[in-house]
C-alpha positions in Angstrom: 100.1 127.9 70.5 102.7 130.9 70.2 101.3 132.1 73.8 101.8 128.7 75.4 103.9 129.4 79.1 106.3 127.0 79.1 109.0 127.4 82.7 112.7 127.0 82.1 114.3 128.1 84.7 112.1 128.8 87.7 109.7 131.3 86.2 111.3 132.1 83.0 108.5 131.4 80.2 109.9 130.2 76.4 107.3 131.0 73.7 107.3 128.8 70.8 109.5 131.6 68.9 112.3 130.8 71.3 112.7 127.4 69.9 115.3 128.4 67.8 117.7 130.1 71.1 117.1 126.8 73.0 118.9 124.6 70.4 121.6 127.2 70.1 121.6 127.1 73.8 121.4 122.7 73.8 124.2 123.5 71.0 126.8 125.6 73.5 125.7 123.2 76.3 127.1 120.5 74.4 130.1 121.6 73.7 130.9 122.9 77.0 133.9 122.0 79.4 131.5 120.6 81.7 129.6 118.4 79.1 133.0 116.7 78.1 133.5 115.5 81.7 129.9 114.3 81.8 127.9 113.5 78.7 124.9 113.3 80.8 122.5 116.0 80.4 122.6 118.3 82.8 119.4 119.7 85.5 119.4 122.6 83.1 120.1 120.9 80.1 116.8 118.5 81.1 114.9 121.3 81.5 115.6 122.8 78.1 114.9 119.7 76.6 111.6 119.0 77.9 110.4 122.9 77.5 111.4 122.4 74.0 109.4 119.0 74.1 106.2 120.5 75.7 106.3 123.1 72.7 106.3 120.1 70.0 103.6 118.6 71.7 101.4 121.2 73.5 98.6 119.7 72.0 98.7 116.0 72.9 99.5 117.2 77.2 96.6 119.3 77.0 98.4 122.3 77.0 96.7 125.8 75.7 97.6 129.1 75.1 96.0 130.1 78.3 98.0 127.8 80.3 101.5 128.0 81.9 103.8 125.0 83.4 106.9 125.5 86.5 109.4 122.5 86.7 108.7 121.0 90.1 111.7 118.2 90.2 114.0 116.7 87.6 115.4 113.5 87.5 118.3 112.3 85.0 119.0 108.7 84.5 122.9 107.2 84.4 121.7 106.2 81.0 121.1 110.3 80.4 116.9 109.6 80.0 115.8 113.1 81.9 112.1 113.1 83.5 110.9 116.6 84.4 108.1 117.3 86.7 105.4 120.0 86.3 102.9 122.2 87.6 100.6 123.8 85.8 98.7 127.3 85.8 95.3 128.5 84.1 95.0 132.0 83.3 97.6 132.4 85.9 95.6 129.8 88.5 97.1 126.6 90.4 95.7 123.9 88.5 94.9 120.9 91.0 95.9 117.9 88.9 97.2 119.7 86.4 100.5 118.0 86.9 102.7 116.0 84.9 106.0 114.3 84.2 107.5 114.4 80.5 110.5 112.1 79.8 113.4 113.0 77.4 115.6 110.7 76.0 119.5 111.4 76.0 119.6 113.3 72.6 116.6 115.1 73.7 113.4 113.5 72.3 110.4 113.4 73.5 109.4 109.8 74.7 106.1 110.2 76.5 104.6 112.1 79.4 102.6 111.5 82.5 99.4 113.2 83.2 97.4 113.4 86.5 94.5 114.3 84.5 93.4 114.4 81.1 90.8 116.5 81.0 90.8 119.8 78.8 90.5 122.7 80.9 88.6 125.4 79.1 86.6 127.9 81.8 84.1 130.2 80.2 85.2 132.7 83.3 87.6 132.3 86.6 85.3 135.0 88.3 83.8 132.9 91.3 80.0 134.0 92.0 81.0 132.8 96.0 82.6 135.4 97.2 86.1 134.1 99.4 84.2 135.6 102.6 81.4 132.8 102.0 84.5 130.3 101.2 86.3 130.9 104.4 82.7 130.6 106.1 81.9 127.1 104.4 85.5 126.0 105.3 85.5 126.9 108.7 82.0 124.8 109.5 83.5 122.0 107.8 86.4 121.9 110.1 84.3 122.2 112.9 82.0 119.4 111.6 85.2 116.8 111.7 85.7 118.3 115.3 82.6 117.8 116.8 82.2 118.4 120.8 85.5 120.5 120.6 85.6 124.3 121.3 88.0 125.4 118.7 89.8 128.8 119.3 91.8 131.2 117.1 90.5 129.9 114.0 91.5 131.6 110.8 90.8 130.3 107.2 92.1 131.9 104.2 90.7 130.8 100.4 92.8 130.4 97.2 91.3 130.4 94.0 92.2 127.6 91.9 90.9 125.2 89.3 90.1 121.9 90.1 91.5 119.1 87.4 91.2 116.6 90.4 87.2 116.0 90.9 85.7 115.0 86.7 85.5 118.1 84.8 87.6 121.1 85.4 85.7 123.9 87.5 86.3 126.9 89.3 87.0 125.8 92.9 88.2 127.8 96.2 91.0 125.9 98.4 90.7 127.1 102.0 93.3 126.4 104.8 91.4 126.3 108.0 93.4 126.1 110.8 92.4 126.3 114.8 93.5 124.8 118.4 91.6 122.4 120.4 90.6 122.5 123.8 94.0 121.5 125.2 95.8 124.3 122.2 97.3 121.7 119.8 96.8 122.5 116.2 93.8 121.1 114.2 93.6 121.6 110.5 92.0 120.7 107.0 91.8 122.0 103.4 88.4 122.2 101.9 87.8 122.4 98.3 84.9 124.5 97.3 82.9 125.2 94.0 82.8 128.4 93.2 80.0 128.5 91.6 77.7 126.4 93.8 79.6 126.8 97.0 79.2 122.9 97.5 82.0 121.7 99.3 84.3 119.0 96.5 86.4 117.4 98.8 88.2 118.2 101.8 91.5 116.4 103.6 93.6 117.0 107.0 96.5 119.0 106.2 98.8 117.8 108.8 99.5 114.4 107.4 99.9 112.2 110.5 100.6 108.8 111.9 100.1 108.0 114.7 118.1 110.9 117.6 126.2 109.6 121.6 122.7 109.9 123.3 120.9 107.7 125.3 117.2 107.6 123.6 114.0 106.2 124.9 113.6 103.7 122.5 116.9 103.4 119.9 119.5 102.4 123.1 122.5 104.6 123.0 123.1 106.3 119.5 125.6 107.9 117.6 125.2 112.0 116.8 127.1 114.3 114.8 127.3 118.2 117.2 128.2 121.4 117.0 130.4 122.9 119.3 129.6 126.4 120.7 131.6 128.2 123.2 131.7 126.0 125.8 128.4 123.8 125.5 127.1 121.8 122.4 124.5 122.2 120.0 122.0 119.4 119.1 123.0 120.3 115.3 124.9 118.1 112.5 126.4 120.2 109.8 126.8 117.0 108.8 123.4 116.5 107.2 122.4 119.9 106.1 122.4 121.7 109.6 119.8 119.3 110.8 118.6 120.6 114.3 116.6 119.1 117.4 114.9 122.0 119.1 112.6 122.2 122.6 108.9 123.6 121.4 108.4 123.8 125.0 104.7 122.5 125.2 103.6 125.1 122.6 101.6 124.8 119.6 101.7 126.5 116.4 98.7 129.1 115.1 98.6 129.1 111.4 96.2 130.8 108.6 97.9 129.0 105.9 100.2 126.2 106.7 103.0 129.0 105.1 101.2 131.8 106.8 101.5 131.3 110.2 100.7 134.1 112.9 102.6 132.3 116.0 104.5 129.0 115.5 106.0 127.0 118.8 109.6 127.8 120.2 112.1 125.2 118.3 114.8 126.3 120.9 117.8 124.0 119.9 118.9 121.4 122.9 122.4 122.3 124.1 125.1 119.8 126.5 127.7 120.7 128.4 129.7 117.5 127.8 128.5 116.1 124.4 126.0 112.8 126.5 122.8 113.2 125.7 120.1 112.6 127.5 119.2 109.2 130.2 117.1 107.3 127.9 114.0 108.1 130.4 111.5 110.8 129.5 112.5 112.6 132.8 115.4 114.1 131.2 113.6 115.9 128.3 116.9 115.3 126.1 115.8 112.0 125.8 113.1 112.4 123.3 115.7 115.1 121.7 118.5 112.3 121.0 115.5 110.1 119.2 114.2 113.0 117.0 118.1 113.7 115.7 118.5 110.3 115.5 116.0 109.8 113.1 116.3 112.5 110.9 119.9 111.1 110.9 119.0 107.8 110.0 116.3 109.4 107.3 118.7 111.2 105.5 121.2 108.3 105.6 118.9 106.0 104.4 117.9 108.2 101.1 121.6 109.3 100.4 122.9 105.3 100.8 120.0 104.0 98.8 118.8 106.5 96.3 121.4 109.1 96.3 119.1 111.8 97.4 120.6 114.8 99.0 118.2 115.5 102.2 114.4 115.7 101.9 114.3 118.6 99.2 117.3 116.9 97.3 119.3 120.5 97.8 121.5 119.5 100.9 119.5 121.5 103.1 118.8 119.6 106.7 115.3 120.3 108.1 114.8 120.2 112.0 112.7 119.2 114.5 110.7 120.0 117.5 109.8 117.7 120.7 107.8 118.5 123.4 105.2 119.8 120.9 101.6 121.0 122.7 99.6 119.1 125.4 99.6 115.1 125.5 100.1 115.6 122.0 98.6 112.4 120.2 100.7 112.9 116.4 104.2 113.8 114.7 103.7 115.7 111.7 105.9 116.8 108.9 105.4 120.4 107.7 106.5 121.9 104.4 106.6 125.4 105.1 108.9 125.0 107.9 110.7 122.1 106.3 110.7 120.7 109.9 109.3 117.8 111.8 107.3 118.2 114.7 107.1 115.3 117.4 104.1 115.3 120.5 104.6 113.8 123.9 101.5 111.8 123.8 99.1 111.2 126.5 101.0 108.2 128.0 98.1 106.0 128.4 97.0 105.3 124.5 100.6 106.4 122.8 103.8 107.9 124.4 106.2 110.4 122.7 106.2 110.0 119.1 109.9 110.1 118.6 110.0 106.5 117.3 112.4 105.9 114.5 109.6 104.5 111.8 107.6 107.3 112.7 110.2 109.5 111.8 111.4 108.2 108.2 107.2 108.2 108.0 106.7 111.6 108.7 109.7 113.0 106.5 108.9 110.7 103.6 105.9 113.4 103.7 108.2 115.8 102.4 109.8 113.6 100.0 106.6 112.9 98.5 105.4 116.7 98.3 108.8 117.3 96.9 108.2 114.7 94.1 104.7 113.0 93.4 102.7 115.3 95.3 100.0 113.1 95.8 96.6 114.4 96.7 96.1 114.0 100.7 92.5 112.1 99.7 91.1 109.2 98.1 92.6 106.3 96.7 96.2 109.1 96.4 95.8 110.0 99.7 96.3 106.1 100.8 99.5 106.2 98.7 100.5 109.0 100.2 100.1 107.2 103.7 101.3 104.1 102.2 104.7 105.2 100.5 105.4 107.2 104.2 105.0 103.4 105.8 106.6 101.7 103.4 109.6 103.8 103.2 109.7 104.6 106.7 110.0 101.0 107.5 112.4 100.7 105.2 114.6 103.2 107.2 114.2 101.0 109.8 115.4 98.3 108.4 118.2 100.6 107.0 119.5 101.7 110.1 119.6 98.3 111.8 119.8 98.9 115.4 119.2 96.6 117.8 117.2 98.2 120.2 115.0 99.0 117.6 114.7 96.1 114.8 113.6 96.3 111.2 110.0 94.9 110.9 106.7 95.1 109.4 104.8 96.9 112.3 104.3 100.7 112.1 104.7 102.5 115.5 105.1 99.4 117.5 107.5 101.2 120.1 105.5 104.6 120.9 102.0 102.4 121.3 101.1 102.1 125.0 98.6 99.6 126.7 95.7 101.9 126.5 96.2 101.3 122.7 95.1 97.9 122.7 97.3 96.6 119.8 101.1 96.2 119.4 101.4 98.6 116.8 99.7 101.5 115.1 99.4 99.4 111.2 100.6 95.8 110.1 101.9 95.9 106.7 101.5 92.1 106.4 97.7 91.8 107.0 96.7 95.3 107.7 93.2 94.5 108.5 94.6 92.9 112.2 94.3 96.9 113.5 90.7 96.4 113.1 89.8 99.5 110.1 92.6 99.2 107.2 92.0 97.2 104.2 93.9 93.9 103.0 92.8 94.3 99.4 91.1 96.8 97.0 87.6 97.7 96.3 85.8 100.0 94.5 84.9 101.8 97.7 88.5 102.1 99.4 88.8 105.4 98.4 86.2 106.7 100.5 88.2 105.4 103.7 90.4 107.3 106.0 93.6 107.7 104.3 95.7 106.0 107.3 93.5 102.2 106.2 92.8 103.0 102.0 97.0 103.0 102.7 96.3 99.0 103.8 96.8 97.8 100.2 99.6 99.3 99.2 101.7 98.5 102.5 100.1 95.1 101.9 101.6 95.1 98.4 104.8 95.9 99.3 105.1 93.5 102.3 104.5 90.3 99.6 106.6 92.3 97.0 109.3 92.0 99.7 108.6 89.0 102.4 106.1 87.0 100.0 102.6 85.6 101.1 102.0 83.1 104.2 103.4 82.5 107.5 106.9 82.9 108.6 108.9 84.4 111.2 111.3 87.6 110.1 113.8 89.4 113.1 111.5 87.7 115.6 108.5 88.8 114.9 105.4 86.4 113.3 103.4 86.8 110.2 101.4 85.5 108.2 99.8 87.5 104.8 97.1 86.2 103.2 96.0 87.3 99.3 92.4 88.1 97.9 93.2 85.3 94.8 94.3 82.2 97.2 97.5 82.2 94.8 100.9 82.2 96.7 103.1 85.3 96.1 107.5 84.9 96.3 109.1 88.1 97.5 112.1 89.7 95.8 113.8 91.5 98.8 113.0 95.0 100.5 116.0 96.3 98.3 114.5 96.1 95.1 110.7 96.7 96.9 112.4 100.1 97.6 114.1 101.0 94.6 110.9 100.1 92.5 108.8 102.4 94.6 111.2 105.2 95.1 111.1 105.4 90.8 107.5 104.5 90.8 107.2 107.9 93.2 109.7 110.0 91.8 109.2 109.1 88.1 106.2 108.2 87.4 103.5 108.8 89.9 101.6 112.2 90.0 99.3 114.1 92.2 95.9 111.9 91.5 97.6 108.1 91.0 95.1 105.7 92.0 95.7 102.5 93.0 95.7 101.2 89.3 97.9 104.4 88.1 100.2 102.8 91.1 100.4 99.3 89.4 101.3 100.7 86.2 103.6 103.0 88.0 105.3 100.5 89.7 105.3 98.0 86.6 107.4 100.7 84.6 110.2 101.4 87.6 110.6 97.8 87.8 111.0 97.5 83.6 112.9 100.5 84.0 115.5 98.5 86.5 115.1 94.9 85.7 113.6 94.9 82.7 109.7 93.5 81.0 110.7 89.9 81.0 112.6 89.5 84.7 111.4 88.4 87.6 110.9 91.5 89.5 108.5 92.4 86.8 106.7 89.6 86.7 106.4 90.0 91.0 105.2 93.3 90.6 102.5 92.5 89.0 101.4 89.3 91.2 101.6 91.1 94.6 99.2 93.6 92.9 96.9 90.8 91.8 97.4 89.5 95.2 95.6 92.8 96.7 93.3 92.7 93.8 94.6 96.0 91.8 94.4 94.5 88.4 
């Protein structure tokens, strides 16, 4: 266990002979200036606490001499209970799955621990016999299999090696990031997980995870934004909220090996004013769709600092920013981590118009909160979290921001659908099956839907968690949710709907939570806040039973 590489601090490893330094270290810590004025432990502190956990119980996580762990997030309750996030390495490999969450108690012991996976991870060799030529070949045919009829050009994949904790046992596996443009020279894109031993593809997910900002907006009326003055013009920039930007990609697409790698990546050239009025609420004025973008990153961030006290997407005060006008009838909005910056099409104006809607931002930037936190896997029964918490917390931005051009309800994408569409909204959260392919309740085949409709049970969840089953009438708009046991379901409030998911997510979900691993998630956050015998708890578990998650 004495080789066992445990992070502290970013990639500093502590060996179990260092057990002895951290207490002295917990010692000063304690007895610090700062520690008087806070008794809560500190990020640091946390850290320590749960490295020096992980070496008390290395066995019990899994943990082997021939595996190493990086803090991905830390959390510290007001009650000083610290939950610190991990990754994990094998023989210096990514381990997919091989995350988990330990959580500390005040004076530092150990409580209990997360896993995504259980499995023991013991590889008799990480030498693949398919060679990451043969990879990058496999990969590239399976995007072109999911684009079918296209002509993809300037397509680049580039394989990782990793180990796969994700898919039953652990195995050798290559994760390629194919990446090409269409016909019309918008970005397509998926990850494909290869054996690397058999070369048979494991699974494979789209990497751009879709759906589907005083300015006058196309679809938010006339909003408030925070500029930057420049000489003598304006900046489309609030130093505000981290140096969030809106910028002008021009019709331009992005080329990308890796989604961090990226060869050419569209203009974000930042929208300037020469009197501080943006835009004429009509797409004619291509400030328009500007105002919405900055807009809703505005009302994102606002909504995650008011509710949850989170400091931006990455929790570090750092804004992200955003780029409209994005390729050629652009059908998608997409959050990207390696740019930390959202990225909004114009649509094609018959099916969908521009994608600057204000649910369909807090949607897309959730995306980042959940890489940031969770990570769930973009596939399977996670992958529909993954959709799910972006609708459910992107609605509740809407909600949040109460405008009233653009009222909080329970339809996702309702204002950027056009005729061509042929329903009022992209999802329904209170009966999702009404857009014709998501799912109203659980089954053991879900998982093997589209991510966008396994994501149907969870928004359907959290719409009785909140509104409760049957029909009634909310800001105007009717509905009426049904639940797979006949048995009537009494809300508890979109409030506590979103703090009990925000801890589920942050606290206790990982990278392969199922729909069962999000009931017990969601069980403890709502213990954790209200308690085992309160009502909240008790609703928790009946609007699970109500989507049959059991």
């Amino acid at each position: 266990m004495s080789r066992i590489r445990i992070d502290v601090r970013g990639s500093r490893r502590l060996a179990a002979l260092g057990v002895a330094a951290t207490t002295a270290t917990l010692l000063a810590s304690a007895l610090s200036p700062a520690a008087v004025a806070d008794d809560r432990p500190t990020r640091a502190g946390a850290i320590e606490n749960a490295a020096a956990a992980l070496l008390q119980h290395a066995a019990s996580l899994g943990l082997t001499s021939d595996e190493g762990t990086k803090v991905r997030d830390v959390i510290v309750d007001s009650d000083g209970t610290q939950h610190v996030r991990y990754d994990r390495t094998y023989r210096h490999l990514p381990v997919l799955g091989g995350d988990f969450v330990v959580h500390v108690a005040r004076d530092g012991a150990f409580r209990s621990a997360d896993r995504a996976t259980r499995s023991k991870i013991s590889l008799a060799s990480v030498d693949p016999s398919i060679p990451a030529p043969k990879a990058a070949d496999l990969a590239a045919n399976a995007l072109r299999a999911v684009n079918l009829g296209e002509t993809l050009k300037k397509l680049t994949a580039k394989p990782q090696l990793v180990v796969d904790a994700l898919h039953g046992a652990p195995k050798l596996a290559w994760r390629t990031s194919v990446v090409a443009q269409d016909s019309l020279g918008n970005p397509v894109s998926r990850t494909v997980l290869t054996d690397a031993r058999t070369g048979s593809q494991i699974d494979a997910w789209d990497d751009i995870e879709t759906a589907t900002g005083d300015g006058k907006s196309l679809y938010s009326g006339t909003v408030p934004l925070e500029t930057t003055k420049s000489g003598s013009t304006y900046q489309l920039k609030d130093a505000t909220r981290g140096g969030t930007y809106t910028g002008d990609a021009a019709g331009q697409s992005d080329l990308c090996i890796l989604t961090s790698i990226c060869i050419t990546r569209a203009p974000s050239t930042v929208f300037t004013d020469a009197d501080n009025h943006w835009g004429d609420g009509t797409s004619a004025d291509r400030a328009s769709a500007a105002v919405d973008a900055q807009y809703g990153t505005d009302m994102t961030w606002d909504f995650y600092k008011d509710v949850f006290g989170r400091n931006g997407i990455g929790n570090d005060g750092k804004g992200s920013y955003n780029r409209v006008h994005y390729g050629n009838k652009y059908n998608n909005a997409f959050w990207d981590d390696s740019c930390f910056c959202m990225t909004y099409g114009d649509g094609d104006g018959t099916t969908l118009g521009p994608m600057v809607g204000l649910d369909v931002a807090g949607h897309e930037m959730t995306h980042g909160v959940t890489s940031k936190t969770a990570g769930l896997t973009y596939s399977g029964e996670s992958g529909g979290l993954n959709e799910a918490t972006s609708d459910i917390l992107g609605t509740l931005v809407e909600w949040h921001a109460n405008n009233p051009s653009d009222p909080g309800d329970y339809l996702i994408g309702e204002k950027i659908v056009r005729s061509g569409f042929g329903a009022k909204a992209l999802r329904f959260m209170d009966k999702p099956s009404k857009d014709g392919q998501s799912a109203d309740y659980w089954s053991s085949s879900v998982g093997d839907l589209d991510v966008h409709y396994s994501s149907g049970v969870a928004n359907h969840f959290a719409y009785l968690l909140a509104e409760g089953s049957g029909a009634k009438t909310i800001n105007g708009v009717s509905y009426n949710s049904p639940t797979a046991n006949g048995k009537s379901v009494t809300g508890i409030g979109r409030d506590k709907l979103g703090q009990i998911w925000y801890r589920a997510l942050t606290v206790y979900m990982t990278s392969s939570t199922d729909y069962a691993g999000a009931r017990t998630a969601t069980l403890n956050a709502a213990k954790d806040l209200y308690g085992a015998d309160s009502t909240e708890y008790a609703a928790v578990g009946a609007a699970w039973s109500a989507v049959n998650v059991n």
